[in-house]
N, C-alpha and C positions, 0 to 999 in steps of 0.2 A: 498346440500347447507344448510347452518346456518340457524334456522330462526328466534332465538332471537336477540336480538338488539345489547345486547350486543356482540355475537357471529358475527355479523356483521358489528358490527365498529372493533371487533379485525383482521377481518381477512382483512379490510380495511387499517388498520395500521400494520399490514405482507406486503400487498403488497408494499405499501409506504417503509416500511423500507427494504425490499428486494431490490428494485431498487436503495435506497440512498445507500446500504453495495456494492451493483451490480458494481454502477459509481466509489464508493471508489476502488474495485477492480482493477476496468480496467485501472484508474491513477495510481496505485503503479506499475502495470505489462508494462505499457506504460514507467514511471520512472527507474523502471531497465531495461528495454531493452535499453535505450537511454543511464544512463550509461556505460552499459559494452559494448556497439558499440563504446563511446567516448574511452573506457579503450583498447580496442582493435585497435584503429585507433590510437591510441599512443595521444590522447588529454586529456593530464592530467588536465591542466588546465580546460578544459570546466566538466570533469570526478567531481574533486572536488568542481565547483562551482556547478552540479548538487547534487553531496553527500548531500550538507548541506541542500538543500530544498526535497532530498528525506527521509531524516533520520528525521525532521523535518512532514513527511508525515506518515512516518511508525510509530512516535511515537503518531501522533493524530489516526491515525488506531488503536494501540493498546489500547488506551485510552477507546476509544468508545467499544472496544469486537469486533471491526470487525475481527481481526487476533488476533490469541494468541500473550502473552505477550513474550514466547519464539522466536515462529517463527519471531518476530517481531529482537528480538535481534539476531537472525539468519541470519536476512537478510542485519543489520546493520552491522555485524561479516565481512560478507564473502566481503562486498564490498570494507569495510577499508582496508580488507588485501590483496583485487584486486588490489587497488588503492595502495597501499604501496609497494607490489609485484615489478610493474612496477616502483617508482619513488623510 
C-alpha cells in the first residue's frame, strides 16, 4: 500500500474515477441494448428518439476519454445505419 500522501489521495481519486468511467460504462451498454431491442421489435420511432440521447451520450463519453474517440464514432456508425437499414 502507498504510504505517502500524496500516493494516497492519487489512488483515492483512481478509485473515485474508476467507478464514475464504471457508471458511464453500464449507461451506454444499457443505451444500446434498448436501442437495437427497439430496432428489432420494428419500433423506429421510439429506436430514433432513443438515437438522439444516446449519440448525445457517446459524444460526452468521448469527450471525457472514457471511450476512444473512434470507438465512439463506431458506435454512432453502426446504429444510423441500423436504423436506416430498417426505415
Amino acid at each position: 500500500m502507498a504510504s505517502h500522501a500524496s500516493a494516497l489521495k492519487a489512488h483515492r481519486q483512481s478509485l473515485k474515477n474508476r467507478e464514475h468511467n464504471r457508471q458511464f460504462r453500464s449507461r451506454l451498454r444499457n443505451a444500446l441494448r434498448s436501442i437495437r431491442t427497439a430496432i428489432d421489435g420494428d419500433d423506429l420511432s421510439g429506436a430514433k428518439a432513443a438515437l438522439k440521447q444516446t449519440i448525445s451520450l457517446i459524444d460526452r463519453m468521448a469527450s471525457k476519454g472514457i471511450i476512444h474517440r473512434n470507438a465512439a464514432s463506431r458506435y454512432k456508425s453502426r446504429l444510423a445505419g441500423r436504423i436506416a437499414a430498417k426505415g
